[in-house]
mmCIF file of the N, C-alpha and C atoms, coordinates in Angstrom:
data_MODEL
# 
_entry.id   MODEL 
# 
loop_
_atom_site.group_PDB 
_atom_site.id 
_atom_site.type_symbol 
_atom_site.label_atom_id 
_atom_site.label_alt_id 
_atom_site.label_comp_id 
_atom_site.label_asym_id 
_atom_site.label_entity_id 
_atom_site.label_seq_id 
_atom_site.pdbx_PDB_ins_code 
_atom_site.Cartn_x 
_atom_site.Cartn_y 
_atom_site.Cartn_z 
_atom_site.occupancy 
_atom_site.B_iso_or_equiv 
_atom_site.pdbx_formal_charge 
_atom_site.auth_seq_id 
_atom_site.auth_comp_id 
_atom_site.auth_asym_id 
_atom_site.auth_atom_id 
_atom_site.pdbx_PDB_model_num 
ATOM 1   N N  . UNK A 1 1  ? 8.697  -43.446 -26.061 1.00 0.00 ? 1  UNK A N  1 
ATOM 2   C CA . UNK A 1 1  ? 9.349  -42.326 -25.440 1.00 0.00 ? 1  UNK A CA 1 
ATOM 3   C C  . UNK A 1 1  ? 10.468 -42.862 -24.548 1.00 0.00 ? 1  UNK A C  1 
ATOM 4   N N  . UNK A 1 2  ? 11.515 -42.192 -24.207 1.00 0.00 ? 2  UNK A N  1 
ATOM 5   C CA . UNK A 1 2  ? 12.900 -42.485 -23.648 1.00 0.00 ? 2  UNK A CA 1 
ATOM 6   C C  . UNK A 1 2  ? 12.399 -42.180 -22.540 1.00 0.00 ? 2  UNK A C  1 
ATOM 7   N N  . UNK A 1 3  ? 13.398 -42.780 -21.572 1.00 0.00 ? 3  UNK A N  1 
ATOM 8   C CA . UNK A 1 3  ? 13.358 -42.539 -20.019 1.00 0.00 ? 3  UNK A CA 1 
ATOM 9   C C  . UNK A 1 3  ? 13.712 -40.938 -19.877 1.00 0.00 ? 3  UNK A C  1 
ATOM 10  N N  . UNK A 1 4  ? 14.664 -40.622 -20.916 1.00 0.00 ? 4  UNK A N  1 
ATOM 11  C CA . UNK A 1 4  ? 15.598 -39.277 -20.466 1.00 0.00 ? 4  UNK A CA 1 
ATOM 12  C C  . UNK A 1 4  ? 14.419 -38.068 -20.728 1.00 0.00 ? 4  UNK A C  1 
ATOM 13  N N  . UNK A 1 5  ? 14.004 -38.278 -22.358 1.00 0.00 ? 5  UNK A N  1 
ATOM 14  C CA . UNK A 1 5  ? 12.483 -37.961 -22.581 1.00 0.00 ? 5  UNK A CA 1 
ATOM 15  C C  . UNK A 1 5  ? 11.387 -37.597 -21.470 1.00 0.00 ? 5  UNK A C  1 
ATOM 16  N N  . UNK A 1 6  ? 11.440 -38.662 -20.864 1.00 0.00 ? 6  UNK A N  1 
ATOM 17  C CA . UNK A 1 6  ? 10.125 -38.814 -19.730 1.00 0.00 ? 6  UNK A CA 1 
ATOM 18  C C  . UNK A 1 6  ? 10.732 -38.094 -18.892 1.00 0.00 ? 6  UNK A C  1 
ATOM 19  N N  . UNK A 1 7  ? 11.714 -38.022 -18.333 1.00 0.00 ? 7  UNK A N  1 
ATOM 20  C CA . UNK A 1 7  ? 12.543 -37.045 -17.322 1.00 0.00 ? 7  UNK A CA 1 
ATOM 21  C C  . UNK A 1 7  ? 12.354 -35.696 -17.605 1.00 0.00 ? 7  UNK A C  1 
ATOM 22  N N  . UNK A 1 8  ? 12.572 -35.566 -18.971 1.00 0.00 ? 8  UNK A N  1 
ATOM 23  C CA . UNK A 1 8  ? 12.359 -34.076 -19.352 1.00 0.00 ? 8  UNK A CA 1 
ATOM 24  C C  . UNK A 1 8  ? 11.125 -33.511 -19.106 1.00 0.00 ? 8  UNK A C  1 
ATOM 25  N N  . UNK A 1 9  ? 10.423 -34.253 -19.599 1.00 0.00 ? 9  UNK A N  1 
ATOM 26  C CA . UNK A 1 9  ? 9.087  -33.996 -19.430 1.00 0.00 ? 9  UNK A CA 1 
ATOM 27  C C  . UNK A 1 9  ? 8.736  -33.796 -18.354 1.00 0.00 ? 9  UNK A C  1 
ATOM 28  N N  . UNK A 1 10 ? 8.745  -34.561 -17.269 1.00 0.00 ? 10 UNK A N  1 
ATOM 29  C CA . UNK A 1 10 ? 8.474  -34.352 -16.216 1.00 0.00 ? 10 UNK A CA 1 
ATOM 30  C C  . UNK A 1 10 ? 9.202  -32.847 -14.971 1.00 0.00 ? 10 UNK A C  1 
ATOM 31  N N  . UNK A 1 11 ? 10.543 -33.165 -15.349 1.00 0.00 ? 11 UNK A N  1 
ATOM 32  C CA . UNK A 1 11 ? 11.200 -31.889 -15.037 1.00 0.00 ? 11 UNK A CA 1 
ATOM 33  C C  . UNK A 1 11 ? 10.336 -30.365 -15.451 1.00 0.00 ? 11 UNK A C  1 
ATOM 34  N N  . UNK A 1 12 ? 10.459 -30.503 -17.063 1.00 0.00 ? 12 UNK A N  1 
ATOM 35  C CA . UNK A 1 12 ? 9.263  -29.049 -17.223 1.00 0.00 ? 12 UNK A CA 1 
ATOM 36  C C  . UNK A 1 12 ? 8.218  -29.025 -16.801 1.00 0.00 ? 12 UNK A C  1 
ATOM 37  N N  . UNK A 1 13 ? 7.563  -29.789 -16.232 1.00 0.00 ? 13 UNK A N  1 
ATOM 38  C CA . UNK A 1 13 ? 5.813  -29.558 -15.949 1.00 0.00 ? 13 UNK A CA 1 
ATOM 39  C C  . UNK A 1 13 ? 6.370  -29.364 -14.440 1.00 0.00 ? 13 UNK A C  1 
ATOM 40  N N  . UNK A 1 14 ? 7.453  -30.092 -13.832 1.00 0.00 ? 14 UNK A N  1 
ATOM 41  C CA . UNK A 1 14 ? 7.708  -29.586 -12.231 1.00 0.00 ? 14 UNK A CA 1 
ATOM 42  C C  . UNK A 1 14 ? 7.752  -28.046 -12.337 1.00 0.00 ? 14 UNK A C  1 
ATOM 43  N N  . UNK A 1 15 ? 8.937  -27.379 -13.006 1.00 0.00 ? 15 UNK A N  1 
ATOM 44  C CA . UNK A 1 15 ? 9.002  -26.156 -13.328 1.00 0.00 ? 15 UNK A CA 1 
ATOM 45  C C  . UNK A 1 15 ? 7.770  -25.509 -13.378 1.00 0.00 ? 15 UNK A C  1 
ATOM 46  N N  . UNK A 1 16 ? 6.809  -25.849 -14.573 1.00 0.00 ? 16 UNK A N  1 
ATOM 47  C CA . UNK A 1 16 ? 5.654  -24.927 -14.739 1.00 0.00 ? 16 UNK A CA 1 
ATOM 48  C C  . UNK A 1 16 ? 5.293  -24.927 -13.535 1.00 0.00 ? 16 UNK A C  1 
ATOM 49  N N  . UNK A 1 17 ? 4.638  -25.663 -12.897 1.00 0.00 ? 17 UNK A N  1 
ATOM 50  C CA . UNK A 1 17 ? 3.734  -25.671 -11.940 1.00 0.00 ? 17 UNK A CA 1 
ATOM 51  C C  . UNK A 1 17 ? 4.533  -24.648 -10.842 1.00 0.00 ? 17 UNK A C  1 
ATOM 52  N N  . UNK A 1 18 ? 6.182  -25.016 -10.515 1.00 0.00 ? 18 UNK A N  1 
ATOM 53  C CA . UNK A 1 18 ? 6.720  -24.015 -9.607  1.00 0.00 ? 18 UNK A CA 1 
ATOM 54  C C  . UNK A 1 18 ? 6.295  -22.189 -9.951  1.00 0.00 ? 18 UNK A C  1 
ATOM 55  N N  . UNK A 1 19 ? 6.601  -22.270 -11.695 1.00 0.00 ? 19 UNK A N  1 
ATOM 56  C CA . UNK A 1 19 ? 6.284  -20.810 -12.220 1.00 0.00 ? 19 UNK A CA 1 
ATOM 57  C C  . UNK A 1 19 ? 4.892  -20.368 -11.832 1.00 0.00 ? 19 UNK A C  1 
ATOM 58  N N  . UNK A 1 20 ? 3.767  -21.298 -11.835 1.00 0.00 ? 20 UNK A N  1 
ATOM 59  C CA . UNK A 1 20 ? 2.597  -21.547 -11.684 1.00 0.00 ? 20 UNK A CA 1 
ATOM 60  C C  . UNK A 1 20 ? 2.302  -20.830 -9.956  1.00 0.00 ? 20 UNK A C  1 
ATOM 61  N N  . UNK A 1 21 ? 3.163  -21.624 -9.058  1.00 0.00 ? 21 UNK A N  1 
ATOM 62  C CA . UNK A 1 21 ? 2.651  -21.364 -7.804  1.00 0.00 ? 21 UNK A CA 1 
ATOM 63  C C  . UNK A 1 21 ? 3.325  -19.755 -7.257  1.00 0.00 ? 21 UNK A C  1 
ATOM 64  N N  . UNK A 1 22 ? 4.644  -19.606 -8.128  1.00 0.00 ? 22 UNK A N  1 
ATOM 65  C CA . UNK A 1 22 ? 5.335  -18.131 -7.484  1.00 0.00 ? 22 UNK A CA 1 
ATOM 66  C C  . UNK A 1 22 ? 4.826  -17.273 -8.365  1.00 0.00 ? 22 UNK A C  1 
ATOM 67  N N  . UNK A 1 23 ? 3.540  -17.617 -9.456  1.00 0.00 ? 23 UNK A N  1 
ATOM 68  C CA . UNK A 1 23 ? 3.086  -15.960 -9.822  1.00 0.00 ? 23 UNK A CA 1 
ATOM 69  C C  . UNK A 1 23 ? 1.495  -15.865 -9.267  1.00 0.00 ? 23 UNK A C  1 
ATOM 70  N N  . UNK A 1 24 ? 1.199  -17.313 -8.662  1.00 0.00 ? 24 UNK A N  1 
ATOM 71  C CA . UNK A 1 24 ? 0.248  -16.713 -7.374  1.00 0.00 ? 24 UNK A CA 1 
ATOM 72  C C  . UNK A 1 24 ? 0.417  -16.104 -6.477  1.00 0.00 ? 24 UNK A C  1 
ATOM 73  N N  . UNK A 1 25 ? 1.461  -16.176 -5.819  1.00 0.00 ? 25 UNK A N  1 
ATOM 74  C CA . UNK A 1 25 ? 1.739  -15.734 -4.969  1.00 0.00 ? 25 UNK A CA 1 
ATOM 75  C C  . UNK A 1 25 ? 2.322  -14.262 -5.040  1.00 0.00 ? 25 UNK A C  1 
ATOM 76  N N  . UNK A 1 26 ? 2.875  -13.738 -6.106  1.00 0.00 ? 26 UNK A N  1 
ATOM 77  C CA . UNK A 1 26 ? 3.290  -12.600 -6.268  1.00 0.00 ? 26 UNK A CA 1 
ATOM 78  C C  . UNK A 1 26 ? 2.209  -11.716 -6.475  1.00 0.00 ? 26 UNK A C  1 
ATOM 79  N N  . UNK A 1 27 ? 0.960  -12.413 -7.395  1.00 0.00 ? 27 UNK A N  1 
ATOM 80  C CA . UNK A 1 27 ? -0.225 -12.053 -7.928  1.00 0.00 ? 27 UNK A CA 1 
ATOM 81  C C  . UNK A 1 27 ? -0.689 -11.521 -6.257  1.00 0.00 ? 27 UNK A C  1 
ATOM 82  N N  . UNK A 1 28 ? -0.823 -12.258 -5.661  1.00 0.00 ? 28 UNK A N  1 
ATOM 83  C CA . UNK A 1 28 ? -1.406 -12.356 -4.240  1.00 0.00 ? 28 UNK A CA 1 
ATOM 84  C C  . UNK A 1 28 ? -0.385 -11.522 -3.539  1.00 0.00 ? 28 UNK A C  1 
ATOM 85  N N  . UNK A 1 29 ? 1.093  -10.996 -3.634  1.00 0.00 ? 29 UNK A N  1 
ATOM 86  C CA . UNK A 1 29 ? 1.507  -9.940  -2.801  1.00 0.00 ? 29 UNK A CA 1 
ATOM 87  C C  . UNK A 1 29 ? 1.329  -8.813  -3.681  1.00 0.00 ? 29 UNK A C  1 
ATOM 88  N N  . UNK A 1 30 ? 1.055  -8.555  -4.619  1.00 0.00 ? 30 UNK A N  1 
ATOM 89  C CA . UNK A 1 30 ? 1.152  -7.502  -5.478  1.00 0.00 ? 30 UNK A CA 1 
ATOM 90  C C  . UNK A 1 30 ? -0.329 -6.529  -4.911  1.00 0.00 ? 30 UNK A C  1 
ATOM 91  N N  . UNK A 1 31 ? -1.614 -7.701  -5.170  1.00 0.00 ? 31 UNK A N  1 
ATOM 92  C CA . UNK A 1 31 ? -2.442 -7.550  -4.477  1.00 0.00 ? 31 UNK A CA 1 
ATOM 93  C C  . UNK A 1 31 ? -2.793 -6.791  -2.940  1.00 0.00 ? 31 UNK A C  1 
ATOM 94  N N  . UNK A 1 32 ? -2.168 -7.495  -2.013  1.00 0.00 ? 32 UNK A N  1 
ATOM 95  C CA . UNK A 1 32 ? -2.170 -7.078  -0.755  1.00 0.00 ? 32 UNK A CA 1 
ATOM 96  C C  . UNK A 1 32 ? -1.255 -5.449  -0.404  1.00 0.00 ? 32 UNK A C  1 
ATOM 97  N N  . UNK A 1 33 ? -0.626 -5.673  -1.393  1.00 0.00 ? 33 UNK A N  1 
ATOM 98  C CA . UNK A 1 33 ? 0.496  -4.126  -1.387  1.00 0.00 ? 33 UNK A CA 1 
ATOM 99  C C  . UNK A 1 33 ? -0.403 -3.024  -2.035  1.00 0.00 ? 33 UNK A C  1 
ATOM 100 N N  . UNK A 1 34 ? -1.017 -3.503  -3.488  1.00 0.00 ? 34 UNK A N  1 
ATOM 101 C CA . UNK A 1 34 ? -1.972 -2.036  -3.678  1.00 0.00 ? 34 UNK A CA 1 
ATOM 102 C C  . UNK A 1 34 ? -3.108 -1.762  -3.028  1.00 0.00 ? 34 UNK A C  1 
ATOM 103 N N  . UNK A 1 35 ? -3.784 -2.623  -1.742  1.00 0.00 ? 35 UNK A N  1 
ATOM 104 C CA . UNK A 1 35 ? -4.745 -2.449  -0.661  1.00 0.00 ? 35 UNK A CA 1 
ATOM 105 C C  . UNK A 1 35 ? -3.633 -1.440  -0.295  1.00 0.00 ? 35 UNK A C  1 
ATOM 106 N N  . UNK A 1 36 ? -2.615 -2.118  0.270   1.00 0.00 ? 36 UNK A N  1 
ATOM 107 C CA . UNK A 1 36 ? -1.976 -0.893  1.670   1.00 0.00 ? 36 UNK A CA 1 
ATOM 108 C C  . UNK A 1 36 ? -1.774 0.367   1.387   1.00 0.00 ? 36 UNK A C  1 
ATOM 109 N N  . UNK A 1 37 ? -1.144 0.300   -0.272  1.00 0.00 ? 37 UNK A N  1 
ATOM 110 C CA . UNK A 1 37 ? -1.168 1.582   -0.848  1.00 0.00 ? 37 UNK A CA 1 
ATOM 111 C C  . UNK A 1 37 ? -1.797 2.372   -0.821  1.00 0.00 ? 37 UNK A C  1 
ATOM 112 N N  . UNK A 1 38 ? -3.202 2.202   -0.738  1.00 0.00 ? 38 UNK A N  1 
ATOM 113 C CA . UNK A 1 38 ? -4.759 2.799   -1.115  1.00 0.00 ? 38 UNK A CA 1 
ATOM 114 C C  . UNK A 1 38 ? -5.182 3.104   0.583   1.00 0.00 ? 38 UNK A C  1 
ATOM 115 N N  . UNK A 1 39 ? -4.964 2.492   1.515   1.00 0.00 ? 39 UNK A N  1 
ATOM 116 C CA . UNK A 1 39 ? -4.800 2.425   3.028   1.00 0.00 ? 39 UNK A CA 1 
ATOM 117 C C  . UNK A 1 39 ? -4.399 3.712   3.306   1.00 0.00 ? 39 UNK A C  1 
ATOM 118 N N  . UNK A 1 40 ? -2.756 3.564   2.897   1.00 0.00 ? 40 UNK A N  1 
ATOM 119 C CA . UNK A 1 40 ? -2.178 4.711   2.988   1.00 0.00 ? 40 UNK A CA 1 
ATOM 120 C C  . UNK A 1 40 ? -2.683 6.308   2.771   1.00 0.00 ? 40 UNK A C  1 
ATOM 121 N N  . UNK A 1 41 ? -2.934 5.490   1.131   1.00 0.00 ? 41 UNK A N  1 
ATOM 122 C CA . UNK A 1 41 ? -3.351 7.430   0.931   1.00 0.00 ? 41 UNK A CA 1 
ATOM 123 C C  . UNK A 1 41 ? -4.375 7.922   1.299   1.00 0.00 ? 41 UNK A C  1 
ATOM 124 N N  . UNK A 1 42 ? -5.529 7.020   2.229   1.00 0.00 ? 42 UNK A N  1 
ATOM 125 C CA . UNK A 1 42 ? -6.694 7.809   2.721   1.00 0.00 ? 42 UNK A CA 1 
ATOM 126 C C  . UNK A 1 42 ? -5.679 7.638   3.959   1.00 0.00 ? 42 UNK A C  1 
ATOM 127 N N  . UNK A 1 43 ? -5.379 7.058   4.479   1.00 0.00 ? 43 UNK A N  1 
ATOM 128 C CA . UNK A 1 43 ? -4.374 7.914   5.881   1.00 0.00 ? 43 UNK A CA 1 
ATOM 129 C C  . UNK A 1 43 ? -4.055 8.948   6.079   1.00 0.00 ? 43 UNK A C  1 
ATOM 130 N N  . UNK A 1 44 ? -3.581 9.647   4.899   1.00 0.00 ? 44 UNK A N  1 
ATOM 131 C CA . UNK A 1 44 ? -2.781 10.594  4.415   1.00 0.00 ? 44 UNK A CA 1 
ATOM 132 C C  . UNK A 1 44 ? -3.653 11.475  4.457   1.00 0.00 ? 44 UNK A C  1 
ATOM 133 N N  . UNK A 1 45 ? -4.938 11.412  3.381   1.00 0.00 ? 45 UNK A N  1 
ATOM 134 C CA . UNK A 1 45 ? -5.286 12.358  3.065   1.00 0.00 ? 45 UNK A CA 1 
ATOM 135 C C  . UNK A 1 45 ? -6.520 12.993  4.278   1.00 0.00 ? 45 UNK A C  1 
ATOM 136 N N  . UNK A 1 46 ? -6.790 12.261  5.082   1.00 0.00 ? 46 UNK A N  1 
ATOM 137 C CA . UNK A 1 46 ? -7.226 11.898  6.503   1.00 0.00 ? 46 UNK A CA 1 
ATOM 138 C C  . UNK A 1 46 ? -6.257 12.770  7.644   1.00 0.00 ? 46 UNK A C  1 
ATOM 139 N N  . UNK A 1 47 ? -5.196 12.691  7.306   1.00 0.00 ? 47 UNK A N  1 
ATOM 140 C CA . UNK A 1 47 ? -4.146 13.013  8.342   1.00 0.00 ? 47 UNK A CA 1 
ATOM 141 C C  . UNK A 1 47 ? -4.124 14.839  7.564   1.00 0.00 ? 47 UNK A C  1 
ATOM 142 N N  . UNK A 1 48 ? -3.863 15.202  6.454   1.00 0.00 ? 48 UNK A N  1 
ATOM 143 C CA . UNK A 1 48 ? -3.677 16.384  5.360   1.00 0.00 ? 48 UNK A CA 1 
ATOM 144 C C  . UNK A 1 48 ? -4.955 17.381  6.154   1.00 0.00 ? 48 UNK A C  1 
ATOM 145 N N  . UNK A 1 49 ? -6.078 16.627  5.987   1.00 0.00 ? 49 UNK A N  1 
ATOM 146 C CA . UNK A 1 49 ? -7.563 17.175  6.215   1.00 0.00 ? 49 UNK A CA 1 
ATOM 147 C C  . UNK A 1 49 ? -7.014 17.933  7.895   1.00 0.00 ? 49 UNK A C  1 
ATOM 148 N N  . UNK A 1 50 ? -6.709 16.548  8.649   1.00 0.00 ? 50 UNK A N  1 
ATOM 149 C CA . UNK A 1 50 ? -6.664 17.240  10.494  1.00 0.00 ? 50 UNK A CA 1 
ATOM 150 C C  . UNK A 1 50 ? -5.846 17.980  10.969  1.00 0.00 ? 50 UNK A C  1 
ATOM 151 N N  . UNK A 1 51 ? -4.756 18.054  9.973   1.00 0.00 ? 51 UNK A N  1 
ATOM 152 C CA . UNK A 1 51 ? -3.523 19.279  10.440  1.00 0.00 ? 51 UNK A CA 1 
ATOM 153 C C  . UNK A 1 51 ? -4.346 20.377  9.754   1.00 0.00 ? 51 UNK A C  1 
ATOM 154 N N  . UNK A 1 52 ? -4.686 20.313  8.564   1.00 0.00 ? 52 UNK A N  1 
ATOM 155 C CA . UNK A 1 52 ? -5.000 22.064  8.288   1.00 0.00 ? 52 UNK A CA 1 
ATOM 156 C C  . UNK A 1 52 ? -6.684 22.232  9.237   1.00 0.00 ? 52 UNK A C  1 
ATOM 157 N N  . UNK A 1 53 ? -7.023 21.147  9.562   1.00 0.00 ? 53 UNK A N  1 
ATOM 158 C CA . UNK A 1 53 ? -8.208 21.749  10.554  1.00 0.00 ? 53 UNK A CA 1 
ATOM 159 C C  . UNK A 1 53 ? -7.630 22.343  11.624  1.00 0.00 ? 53 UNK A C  1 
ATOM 160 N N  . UNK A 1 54 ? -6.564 22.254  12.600  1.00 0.00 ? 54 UNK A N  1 
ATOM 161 C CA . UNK A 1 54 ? -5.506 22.035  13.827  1.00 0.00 ? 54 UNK A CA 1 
ATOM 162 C C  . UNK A 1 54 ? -4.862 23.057  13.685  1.00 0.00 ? 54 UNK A C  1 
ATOM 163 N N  . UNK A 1 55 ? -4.668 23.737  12.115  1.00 0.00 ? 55 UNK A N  1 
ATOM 164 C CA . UNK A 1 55 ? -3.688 24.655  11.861  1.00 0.00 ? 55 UNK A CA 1 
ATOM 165 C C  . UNK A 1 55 ? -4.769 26.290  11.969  1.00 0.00 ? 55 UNK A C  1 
ATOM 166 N N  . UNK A 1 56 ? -6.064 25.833  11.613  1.00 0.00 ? 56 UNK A N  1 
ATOM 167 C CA . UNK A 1 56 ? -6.793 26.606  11.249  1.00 0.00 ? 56 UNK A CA 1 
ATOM 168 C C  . UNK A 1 56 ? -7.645 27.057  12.791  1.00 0.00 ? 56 UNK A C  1 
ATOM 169 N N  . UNK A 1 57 ? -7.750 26.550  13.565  1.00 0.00 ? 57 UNK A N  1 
ATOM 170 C CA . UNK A 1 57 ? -7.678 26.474  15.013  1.00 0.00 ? 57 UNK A CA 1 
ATOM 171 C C  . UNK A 1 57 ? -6.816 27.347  15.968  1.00 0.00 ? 57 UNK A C  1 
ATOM 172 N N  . UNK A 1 58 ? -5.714 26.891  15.556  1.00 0.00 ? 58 UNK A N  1 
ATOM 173 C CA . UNK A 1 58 ? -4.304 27.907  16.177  1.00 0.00 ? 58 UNK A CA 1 
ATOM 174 C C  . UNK A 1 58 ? -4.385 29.261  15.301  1.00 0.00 ? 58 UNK A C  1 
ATOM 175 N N  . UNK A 1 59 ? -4.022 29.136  14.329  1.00 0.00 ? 59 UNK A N  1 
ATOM 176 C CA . UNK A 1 59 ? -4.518 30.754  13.846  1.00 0.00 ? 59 UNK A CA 1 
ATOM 177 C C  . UNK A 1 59 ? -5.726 31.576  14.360  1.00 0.00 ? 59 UNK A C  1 
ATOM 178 N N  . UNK A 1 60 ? -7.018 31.009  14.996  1.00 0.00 ? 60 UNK A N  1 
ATOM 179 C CA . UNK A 1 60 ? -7.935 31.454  15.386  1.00 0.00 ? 60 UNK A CA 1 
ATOM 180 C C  . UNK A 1 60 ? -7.640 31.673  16.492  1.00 0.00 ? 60 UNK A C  1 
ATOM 181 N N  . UNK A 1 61 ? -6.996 30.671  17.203  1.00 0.00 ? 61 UNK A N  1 
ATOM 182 C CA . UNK A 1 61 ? -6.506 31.320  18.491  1.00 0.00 ? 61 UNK A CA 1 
ATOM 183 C C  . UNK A 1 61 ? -5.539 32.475  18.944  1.00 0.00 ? 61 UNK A C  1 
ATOM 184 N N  . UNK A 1 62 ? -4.539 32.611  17.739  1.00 0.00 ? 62 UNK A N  1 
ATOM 185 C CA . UNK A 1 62 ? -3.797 33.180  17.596  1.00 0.00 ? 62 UNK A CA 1 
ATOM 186 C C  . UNK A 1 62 ? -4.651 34.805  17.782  1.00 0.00 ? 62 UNK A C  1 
ATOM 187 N N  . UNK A 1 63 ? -5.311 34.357  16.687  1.00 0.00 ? 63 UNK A N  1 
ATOM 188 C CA . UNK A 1 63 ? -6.105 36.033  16.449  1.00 0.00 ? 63 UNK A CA 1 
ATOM 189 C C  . UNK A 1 63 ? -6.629 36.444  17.742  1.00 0.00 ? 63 UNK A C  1 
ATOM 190 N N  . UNK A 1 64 ? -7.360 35.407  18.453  1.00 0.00 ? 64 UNK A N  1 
ATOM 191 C CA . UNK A 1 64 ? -8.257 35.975  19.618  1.00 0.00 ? 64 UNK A CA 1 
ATOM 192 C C  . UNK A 1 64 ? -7.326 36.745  20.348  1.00 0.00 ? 64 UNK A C  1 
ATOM 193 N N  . UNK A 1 65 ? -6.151 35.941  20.441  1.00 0.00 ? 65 UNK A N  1 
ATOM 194 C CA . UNK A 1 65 ? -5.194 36.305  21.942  1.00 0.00 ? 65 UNK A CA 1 
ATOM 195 C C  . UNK A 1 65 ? -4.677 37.843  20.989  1.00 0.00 ? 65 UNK A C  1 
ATOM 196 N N  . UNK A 1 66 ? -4.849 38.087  19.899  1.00 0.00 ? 66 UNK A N  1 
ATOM 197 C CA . UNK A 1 66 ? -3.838 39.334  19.683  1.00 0.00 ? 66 UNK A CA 1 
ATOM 198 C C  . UNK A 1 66 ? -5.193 40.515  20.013  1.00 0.00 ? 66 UNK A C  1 
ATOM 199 N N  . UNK A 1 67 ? -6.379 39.793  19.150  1.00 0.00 ? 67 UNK A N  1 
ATOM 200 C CA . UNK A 1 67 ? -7.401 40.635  20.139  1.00 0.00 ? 67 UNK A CA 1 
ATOM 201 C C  . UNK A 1 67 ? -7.511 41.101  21.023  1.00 0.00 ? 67 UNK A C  1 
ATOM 202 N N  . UNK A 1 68 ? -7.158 40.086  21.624  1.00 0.00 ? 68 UNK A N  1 
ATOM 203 C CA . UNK A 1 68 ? -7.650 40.143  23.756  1.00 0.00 ? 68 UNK A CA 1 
ATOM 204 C C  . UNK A 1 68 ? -6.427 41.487  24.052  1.00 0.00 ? 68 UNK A C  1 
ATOM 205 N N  . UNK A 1 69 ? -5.184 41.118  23.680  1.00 0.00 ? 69 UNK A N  1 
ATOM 206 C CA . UNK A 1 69 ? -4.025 42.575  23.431  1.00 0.00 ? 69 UNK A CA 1 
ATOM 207 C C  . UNK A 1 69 ? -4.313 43.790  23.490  1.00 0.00 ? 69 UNK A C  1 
ATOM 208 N N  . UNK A 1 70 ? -4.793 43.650  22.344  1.00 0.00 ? 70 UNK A N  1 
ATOM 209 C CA . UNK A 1 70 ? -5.383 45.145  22.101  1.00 0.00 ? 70 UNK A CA 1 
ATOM 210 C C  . UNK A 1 70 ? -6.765 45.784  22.396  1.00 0.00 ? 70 UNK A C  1 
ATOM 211 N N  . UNK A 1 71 ? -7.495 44.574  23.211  1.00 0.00 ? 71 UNK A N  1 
ATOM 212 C CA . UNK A 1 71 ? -8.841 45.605  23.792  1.00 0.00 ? 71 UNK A CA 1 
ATOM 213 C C  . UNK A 1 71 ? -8.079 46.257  24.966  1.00 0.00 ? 71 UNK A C  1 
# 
């Protein structure tokens, strides 16, 4: 085998291994992003739930006070 050969060689396996380490790592942010995603939407749907509880509250209050009005 040639020196230039052996260079090559060696050059592509540097490469792989670089391809190797940046699709762990993407693997591994891709990862950590569809946790937050999933974070999120029970945030959300957590947050969805306490406004219409909050909303449903004020309308009740609403009613009392138009009550209280008209006794």
């Amino acid at each position: 085998m040639t020196k230039e050969t052996q260079h090559n060689i060696e050059a592509l396996e540097q490469k792989v291994e670089e391809l190797l380490a940046l699709t762990r790592t993407l693997s591994d942010e891709n990862k950590q992003l569809k946790d937050q995603l999933q974070n999120l939407k029970t945030d959300r749907s957590s947050l969805v739930a306490q406004k219409e509880q909050v909303r449903n509250q004020v309308e009740n209050m609403i009613a009392r006070l138009k009550s209280m009005e008209t006794a």
